[in-house]
C-alpha positions in Angstrom: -62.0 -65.0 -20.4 -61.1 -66.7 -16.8 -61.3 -64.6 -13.9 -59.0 -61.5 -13.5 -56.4 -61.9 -11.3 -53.7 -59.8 -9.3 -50.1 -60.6 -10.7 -46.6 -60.2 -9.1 -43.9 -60.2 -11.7 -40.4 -61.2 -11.1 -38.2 -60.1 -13.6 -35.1 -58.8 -13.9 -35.5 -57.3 -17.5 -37.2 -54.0 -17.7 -38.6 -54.5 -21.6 -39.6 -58.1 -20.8 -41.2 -57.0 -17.3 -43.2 -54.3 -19.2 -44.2 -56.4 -22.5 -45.5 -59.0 -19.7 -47.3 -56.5 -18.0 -48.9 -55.3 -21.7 -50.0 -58.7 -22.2 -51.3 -59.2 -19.0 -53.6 -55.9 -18.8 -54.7 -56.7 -22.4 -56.2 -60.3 -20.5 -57.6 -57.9 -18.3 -55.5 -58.9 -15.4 -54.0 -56.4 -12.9 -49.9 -56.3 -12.3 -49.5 -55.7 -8.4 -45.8 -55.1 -8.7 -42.4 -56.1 -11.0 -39.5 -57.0 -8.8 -35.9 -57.6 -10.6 -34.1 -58.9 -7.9 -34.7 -62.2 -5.2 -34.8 -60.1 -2.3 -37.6 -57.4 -3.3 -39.5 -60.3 -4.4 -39.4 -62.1 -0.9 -40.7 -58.9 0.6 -43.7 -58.8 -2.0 -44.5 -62.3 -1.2 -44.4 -61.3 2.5 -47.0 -58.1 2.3 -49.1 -60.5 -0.5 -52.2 -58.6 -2.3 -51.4 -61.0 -5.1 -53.0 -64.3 -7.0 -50.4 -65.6 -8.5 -47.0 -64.4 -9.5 -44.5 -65.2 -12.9 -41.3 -65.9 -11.8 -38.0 -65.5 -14.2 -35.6 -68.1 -13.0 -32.3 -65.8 -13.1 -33.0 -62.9 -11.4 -29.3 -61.4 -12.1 -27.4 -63.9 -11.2 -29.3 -65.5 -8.6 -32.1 -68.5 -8.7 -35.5 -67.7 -7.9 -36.0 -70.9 -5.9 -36.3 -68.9 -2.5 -39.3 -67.4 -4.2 -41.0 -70.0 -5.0 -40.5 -72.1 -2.0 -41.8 -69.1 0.1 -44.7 -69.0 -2.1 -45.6 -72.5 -2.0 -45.4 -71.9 1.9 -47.7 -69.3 1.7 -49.9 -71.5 -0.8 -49.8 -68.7 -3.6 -50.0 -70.4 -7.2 -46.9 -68.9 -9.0 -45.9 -69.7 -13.2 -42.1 -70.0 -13.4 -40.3 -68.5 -16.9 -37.3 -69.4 -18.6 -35.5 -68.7 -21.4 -34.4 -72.1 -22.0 -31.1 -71.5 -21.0 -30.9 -72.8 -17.5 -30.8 -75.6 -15.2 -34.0 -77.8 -14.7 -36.1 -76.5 -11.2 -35.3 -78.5 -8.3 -37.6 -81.9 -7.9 -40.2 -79.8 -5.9 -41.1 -77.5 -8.4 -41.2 -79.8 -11.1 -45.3 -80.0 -11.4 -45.3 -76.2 -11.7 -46.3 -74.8 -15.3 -43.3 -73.2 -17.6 -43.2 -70.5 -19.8 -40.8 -70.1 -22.0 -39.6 -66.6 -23.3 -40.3 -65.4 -25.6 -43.4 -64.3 -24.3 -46.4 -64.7 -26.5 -50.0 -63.4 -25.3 -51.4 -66.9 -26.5 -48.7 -68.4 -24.3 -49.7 -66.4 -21.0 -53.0 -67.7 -20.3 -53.1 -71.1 -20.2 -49.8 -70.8 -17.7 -51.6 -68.9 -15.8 -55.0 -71.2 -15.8 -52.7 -74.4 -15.1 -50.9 -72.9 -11.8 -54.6 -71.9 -10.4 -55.5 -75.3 -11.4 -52.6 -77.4 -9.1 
């Protein structure tokens, strides 16, 4: 297995959040913290502690795109998830890896491998 990292997830359902978090502690990964909502996740990415965070692009209602523009500030690799059922990111986000729901375990790795390897 790659190196164990320190995840943020940003999601803003609680049974996807925690099947995430499953997957990730069975890659033997640590979760640093689940936010469901644009602003909490701002402030996470402002304390930091984290490798790399997931990112859901709906967080009720709102894009995520403040999240990962702060994060690319802060040069912190970050994965972004969809459903499928949204708009295309914006241009500058377009060379970072996607995940689609649902989640699968062989899905969450090699997302996570191709935003440490940008």
């Amino acid at each position: 297995m790659a190196d164990a990292r320190s995840i943020l997830i940003v999601e803003d359902e609680p049974l996807i959040a925690m099947m995430l978090e499953d997957f990730l502690d069975s890659l033997g990964h640590r979760v640093r913290g689940t936010c469901e909502t644009v602003e909490c996740a701002l402030e996470e990415v402002e304390k930091g502690g984290f490798d790399l965070a997931i990112l859901d692009v709906n967080l009720k209602g709102e894009n995520v795109w403040p999240v990962a523009t702060k994060l690319r500030e802060k040069k912190v690799p970050f994965v972004i998830a969809t459903g499928g059922h949204v708009d295309p990111p914006p241009p500058e986000f377009n060379d970072a890896p996607v995940i689609e729901k649902p989640y699968t375990v062989d899905r969450v790795t090699p997302a996570i491998e191709a935003a440490f390897a940008q």
